[in-house]
C-alpha positions in Angstrom: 121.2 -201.9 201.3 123.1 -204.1 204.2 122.1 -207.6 204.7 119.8 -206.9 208.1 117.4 -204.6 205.4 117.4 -207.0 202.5 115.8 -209.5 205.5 113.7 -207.0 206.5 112.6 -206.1 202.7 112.5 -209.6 201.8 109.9 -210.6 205.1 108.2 -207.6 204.7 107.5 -208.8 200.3 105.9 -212.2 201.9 104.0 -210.8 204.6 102.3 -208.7 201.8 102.1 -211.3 199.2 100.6 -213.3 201.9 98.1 -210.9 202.7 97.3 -210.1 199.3 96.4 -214.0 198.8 94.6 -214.1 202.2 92.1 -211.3 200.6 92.0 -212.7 197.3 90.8 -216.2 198.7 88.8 -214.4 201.1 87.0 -212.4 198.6 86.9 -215.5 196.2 84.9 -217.3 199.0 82.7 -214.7 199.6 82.2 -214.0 196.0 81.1 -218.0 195.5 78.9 -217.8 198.1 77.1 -215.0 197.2 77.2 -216.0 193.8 75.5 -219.4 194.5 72.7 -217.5 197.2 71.9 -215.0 193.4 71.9 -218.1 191.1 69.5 -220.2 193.3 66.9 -217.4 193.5 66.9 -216.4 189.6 66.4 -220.3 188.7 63.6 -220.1 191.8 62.0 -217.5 190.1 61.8 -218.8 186.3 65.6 -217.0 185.1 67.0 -220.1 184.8 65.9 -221.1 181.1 65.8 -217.4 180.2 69.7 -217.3 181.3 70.7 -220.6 179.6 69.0 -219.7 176.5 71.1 -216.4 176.3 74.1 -217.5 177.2 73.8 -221.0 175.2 72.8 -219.3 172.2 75.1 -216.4 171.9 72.3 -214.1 172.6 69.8 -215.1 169.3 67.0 -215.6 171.7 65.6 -212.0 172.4 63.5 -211.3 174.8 61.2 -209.3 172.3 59.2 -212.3 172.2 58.4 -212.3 176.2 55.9 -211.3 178.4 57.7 -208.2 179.2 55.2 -207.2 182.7 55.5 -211.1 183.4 59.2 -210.9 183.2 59.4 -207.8 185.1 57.1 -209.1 188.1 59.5 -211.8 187.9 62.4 -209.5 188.4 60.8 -207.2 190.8 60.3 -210.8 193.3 64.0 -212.2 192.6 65.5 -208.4 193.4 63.3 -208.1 196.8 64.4 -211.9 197.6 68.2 -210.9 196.4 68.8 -207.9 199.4 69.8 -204.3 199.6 71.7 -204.1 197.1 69.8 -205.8 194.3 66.6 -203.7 195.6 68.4 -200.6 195.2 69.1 -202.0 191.4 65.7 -202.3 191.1 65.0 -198.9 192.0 67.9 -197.2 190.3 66.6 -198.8 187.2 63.1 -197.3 187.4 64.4 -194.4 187.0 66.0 -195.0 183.5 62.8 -195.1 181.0 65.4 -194.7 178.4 67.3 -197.8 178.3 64.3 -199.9 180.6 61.2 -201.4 178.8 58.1 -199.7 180.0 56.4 -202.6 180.8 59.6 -203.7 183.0 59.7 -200.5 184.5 56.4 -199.9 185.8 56.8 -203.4 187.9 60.4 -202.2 189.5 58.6 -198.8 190.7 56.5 -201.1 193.0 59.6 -202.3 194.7 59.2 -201.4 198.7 62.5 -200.0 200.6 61.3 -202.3 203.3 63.8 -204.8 205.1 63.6 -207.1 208.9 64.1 -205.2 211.7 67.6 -204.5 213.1 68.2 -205.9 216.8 68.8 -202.9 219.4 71.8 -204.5 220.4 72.8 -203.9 216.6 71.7 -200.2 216.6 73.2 -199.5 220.4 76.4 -200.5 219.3 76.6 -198.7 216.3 75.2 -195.4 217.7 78.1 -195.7 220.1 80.8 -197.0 217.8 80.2 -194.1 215.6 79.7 -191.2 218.2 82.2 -192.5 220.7 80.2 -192.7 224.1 77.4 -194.6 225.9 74.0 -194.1 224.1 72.6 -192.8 227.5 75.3 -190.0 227.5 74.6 -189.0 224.0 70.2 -189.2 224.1 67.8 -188.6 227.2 65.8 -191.5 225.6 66.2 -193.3 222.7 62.8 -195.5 221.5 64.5 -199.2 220.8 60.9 -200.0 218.7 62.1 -198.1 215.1 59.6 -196.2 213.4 60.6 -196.8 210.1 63.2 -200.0 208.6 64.6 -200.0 205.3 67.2 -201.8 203.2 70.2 -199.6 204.3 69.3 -198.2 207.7 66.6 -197.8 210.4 65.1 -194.8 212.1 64.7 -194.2 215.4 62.9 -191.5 217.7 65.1 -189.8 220.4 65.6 -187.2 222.7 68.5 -184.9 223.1 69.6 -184.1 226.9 68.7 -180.2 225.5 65.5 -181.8 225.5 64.8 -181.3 221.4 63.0 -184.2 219.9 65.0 -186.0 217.0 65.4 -189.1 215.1 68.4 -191.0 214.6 68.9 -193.0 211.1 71.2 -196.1 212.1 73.0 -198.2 209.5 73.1 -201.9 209.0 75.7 -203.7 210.5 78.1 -204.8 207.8 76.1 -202.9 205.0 78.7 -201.5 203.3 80.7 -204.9 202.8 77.7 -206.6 201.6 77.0 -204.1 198.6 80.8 -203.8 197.8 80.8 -207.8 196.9 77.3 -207.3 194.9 78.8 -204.3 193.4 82.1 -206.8 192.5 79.7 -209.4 191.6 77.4 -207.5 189.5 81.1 -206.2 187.4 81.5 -209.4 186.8 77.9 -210.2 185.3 77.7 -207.6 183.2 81.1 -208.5 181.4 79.4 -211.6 181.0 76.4 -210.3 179.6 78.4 -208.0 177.3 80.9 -210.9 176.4 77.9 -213.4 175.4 75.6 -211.0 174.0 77.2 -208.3 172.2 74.4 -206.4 170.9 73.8 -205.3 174.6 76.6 -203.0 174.5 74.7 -200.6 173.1 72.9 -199.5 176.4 76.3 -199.1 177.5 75.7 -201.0 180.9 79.2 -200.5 182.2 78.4 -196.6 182.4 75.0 -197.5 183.9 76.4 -199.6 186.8 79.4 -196.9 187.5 76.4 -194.2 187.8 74.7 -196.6 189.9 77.1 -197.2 192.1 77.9 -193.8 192.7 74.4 -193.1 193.5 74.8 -195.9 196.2 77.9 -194.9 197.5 76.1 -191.8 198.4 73.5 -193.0 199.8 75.5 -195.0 202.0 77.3 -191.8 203.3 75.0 -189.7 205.7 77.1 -186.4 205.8 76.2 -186.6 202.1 72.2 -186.7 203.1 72.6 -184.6 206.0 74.7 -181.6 203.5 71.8 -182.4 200.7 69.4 -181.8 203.5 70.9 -178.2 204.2 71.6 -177.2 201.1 67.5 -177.7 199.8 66.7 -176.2 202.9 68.6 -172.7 202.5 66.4 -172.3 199.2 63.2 -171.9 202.0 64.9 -170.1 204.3 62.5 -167.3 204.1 59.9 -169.6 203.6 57.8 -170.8 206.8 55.5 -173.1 205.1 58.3 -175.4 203.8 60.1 -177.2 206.7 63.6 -179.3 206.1 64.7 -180.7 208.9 68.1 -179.6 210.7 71.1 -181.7 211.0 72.9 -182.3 214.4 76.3 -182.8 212.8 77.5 -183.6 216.3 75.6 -186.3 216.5 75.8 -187.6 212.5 78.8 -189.6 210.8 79.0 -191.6 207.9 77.0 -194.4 209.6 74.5 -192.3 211.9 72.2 -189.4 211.2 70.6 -187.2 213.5 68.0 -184.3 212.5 64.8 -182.8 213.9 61.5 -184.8 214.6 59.0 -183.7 212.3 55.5 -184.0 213.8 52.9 -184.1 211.2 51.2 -186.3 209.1 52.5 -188.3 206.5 51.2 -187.3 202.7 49.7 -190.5 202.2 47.8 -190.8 205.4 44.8 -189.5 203.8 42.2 -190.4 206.4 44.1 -188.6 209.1 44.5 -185.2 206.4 40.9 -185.5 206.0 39.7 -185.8 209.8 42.5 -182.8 210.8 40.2 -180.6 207.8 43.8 -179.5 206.1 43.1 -177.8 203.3 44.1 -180.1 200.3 43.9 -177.6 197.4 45.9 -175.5 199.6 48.3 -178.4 200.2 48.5 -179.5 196.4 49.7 -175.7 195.2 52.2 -175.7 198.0 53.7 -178.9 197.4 54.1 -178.3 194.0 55.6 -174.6 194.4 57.8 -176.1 196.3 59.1 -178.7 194.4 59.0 -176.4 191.0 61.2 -173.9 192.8 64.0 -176.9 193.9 64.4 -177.8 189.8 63.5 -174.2 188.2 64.9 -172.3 190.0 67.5 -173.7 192.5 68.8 -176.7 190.5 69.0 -178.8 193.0 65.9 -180.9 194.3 64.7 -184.0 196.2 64.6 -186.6 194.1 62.2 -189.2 195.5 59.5 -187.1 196.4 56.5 -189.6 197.3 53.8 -189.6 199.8 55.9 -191.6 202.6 59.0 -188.7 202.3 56.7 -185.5 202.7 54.4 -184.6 206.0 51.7 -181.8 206.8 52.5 -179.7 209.5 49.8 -177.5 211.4 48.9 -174.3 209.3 49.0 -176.4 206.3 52.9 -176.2 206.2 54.5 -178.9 204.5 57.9 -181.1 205.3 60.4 -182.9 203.4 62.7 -185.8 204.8 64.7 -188.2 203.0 67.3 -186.5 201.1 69.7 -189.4 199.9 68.3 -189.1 196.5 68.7 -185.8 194.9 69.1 -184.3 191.7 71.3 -181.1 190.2 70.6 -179.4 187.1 73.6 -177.1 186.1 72.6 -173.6 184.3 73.2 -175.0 180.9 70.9 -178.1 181.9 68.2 -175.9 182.9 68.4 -173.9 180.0 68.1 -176.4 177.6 65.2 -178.0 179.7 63.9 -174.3 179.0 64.3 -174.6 175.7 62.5 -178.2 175.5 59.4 -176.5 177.3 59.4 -173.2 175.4 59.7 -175.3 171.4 56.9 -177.3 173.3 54.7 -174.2 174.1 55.7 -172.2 170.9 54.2 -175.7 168.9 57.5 -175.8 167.0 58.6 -178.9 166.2 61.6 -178.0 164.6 63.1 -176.9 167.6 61.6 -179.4 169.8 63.8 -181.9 167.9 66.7 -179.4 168.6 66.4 -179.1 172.2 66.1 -183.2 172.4 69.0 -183.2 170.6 70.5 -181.1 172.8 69.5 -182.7 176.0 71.1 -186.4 175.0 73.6 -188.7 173.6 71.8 -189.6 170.5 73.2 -192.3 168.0 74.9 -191.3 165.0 72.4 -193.7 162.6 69.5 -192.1 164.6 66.3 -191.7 162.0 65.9 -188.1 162.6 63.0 -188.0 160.1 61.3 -190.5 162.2 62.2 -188.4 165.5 60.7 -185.3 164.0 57.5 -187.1 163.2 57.4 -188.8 166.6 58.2 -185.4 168.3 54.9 -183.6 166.3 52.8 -186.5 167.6 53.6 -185.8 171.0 53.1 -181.8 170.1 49.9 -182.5 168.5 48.9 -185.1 171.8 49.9 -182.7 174.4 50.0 -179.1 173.0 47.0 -178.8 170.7 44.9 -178.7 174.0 44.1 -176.3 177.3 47.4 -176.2 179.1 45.4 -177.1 182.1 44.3 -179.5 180.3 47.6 -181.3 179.4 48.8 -184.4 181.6 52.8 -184.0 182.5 52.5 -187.6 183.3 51.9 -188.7 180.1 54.0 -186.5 178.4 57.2 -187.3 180.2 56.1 -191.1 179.9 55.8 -190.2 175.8 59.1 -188.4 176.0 60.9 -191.4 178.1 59.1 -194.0 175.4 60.6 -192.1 172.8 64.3 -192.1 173.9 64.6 -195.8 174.6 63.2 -196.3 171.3 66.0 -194.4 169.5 68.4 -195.4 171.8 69.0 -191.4 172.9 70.8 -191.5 176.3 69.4 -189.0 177.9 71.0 -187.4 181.3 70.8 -189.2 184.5 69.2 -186.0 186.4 66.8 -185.1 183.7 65.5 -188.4 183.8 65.6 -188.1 188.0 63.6 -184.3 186.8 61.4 -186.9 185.3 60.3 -188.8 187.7 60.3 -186.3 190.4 57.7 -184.6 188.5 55.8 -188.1 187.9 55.5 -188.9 191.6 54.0 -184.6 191.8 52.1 -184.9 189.1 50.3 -188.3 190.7 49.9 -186.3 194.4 48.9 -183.3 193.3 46.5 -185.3 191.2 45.0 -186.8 194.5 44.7 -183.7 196.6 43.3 -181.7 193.5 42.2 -183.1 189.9 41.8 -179.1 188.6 45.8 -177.9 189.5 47.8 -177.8 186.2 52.1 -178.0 187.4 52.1 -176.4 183.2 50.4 -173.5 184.5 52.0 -173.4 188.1 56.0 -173.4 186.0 55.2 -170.2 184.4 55.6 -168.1 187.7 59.4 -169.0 186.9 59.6 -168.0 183.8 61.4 -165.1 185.0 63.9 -167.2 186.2 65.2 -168.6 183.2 65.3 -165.4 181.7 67.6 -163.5 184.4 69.4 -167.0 184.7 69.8 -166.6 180.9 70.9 -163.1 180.8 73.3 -163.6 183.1 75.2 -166.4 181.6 75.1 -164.8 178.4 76.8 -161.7 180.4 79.4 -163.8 181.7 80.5 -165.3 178.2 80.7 -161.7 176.6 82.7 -160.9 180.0 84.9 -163.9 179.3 85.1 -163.2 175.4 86.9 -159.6 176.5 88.7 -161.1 179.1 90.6 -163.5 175.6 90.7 -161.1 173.7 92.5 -159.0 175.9 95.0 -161.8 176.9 95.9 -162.1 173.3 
């Protein structure tokens, strides 16, 4: 190397090392700040003594001896205050019965995806950033009043210049940055946590805030909504009471999503349902068809199914939207889901424990006496009674309850299955007290069998295919 490259080498090494401490002390500034804004609104909200005890005391203080519901309306206020991010936390979290106290968890369902409007100066330059041309160009019209803001994004209605009616999902400004320094952040308090109190370790938080994040990261991509969207909707595509929307990818990116207007009525606009005299019986058995067919037999369903995500269409057709939360069960996961249901019908408990087994991470010092017996109460509760009669509410609440008390880690899309199938169970409920989702399943039943047959075909296949190798 001649002396004019070592220069060049040698200026190049600063200007790098002096970027690298320009983003360090950039990050360390933002990270302090943001730090400070999270501190000041746990102490607001009563965390403060809870915190110092903890930390002060290596963790001896348990908070066995707390209000749980108190502590979790506590939490479910300091999350809303805290942003995006933190709200997104919250909701994560009430999805994970298995490592999150039921009384906590039932407060962080209430949290509301609601956030202050975005300017239209904000949106407008977005749109355009991300679509490269003048919003004019790209819509006829383009409402600036949103019909809809939330923590990440906003919706908008809008007209195509082919004249087709669509709305356009618009991200925050700066969004992304924001939730990478809580993400950073939040690292950083859970080494802490783990550090100070050791016996947390056990829930394995690292692993839960990696799963969380990836579940954000998705969320904040809206290709990844828009191919969820598309991929539900080719399970319906013979199917003209079960609308998805379609996806203008030319008019989508990471940042903006555009799909189809649905005109209808929301689910839980129950006056309106009532003075259009929709059918709600009819309604009920559609909706849940048409979830049961997403898990049983497409593995691959919407995963936050309430009222404010699903319309009624005229003819009593029904409508998703909202597809940045969804959840894919593998062959092998449906399976032993079948196998959970079928020890449950059969009223064996002996195999129910197998198929629980089978499902989760379970701890090697687990009490599997004490499982069994907990696993025939919840036969005995459930089972020993009409299958119209039996609440899938209750029994997937008894089923989550169960897990967190033995520690059994159970799969992050069974426990999304789980939910799902809460949130159905309570509309259904609503729109008609006498449908049974037990009874509804068994239409599928075929399903798992051909599903079955064919995997087991394809390992004997495989088992020749060795052999002959060898």
């Amino acid at each position: 190397m001649n002396m004019r490259e070592n220069i060049l080498q040698f200026y190049d090494d600063n200007l790098n090392s002096k970027r690298s401490a320009d983003f360090v002390l950039e990050q360390t500034l933002r990270h302090l700040r943001r730090y400070q804004e999270i501190v000041s609104v746990l102490i607001r909200n009563g965390f403060g003594y809870i915190l110092l005890e903890h930390l002060s005391q290596g963790g001896k203080v348990t908070l066995a001896d707390a209000d749980l519901a108190q502590l979790g309306r506590r939490l479910r206020q300091a999350l809303g205050e805290l942003g995006p991010t933190f709200m997104k936390i919250g909701q994560f979290a009430s999805t994970r019965p298995d490592i999150i106290p039921k009384q906590v968890q039932r407060e962080l369902e209430q949290l509301q995806d609601r956030a202050p409007l975005i300017r239209f100066e904000d949106v407008r330059w977005t749109v355009e950033h991300e679509l490269g041309a003048p919003i004019t160009r790209l819509f006829r019209e383009f409402d600036p009043m949103p019909l809809a803001a939330a923590s990440i994004g906003q919706v908008h209605y809008a007209v195509l210049h082919t004249g087709e009616a669509v709305v356009v999902k618009v991200q925050r400004p700066n969004i992304s940055t924001l939730i990478q320094t809580d993400l950073e952040i939040m690292k950083d308090i859970v080494n802490l946590i783990e550090q100070r109190l050791p016996k947390t370790k056990k829930y394995e938080l690292q692993g839960v805030l990696r799963e969380f994040s990836g579940w954000l990261e998705k969320e904040l991509d809206y290709t990844a909504e828009g191919k969820n969207a598309e991929r539900i909707a080719e399970g319906f595509a013979s199917d003209p009471l079960v609308v998805i929307p379609r996806i203008f990818w030319e008019f989508t990116t990471r940042r903006v999503l555009t799909m189809t207007y649905i005109d209808g009525v929301k689910l839980n606009d129950r006056p309106k349902i009532t003075a259009l005299h929709y059918d709600e019986k009819m309604i009920a058995a559609r909706l849940s068809k048409a979830l049961l067919q997403q898990i049983l037999r497409d593995g691959f369903f919407h995963g936050d199914p309430h009222p404010g995500n699903i319309f009624v269409l005229s003819g009593g057709r029904i409508a998703f939207v909202d597809f940045g939360i969804v959840g894919t069960l593998t062959p092998v996961m449906k399976q032993r889901f079948a196998n959970l249901i079928r020890a449950m019908t059969c009223r064996n408990t002996k195999s129910m424990l197998k198929a629980m087994l089978q499902l989760g991470v379970v701890p090697q010092d687990v009490d599997l006496d004490c499982l069994r017996q907990d696993l025939d109460s919840i036969r005995r509760k459930h089972l020993e009674v009409p299958i119209a009669q039996t609440s899938l509410s209750e029994l997937v609440n008894d089923l989550s309850n169960m897990a967190f008390k033995y520690q059994i880690e159970l799969p992050a899309d069974f426990i999304l299955l789980g939910k799902s199938l809460l949130t159905l169970q309570g509309i259904v409920h609503e729109l008609d007290p006498n449908i049974s989702l037990a009874d509804l399943a068994k239409s599928f039943r075929f399903q798992f069998f051909k599903e079955r047959f064919l995997f087991l075909k394809w390992v004997k296949k495989f088992n020749r295919v060795e052999k002959k190798d060898d």
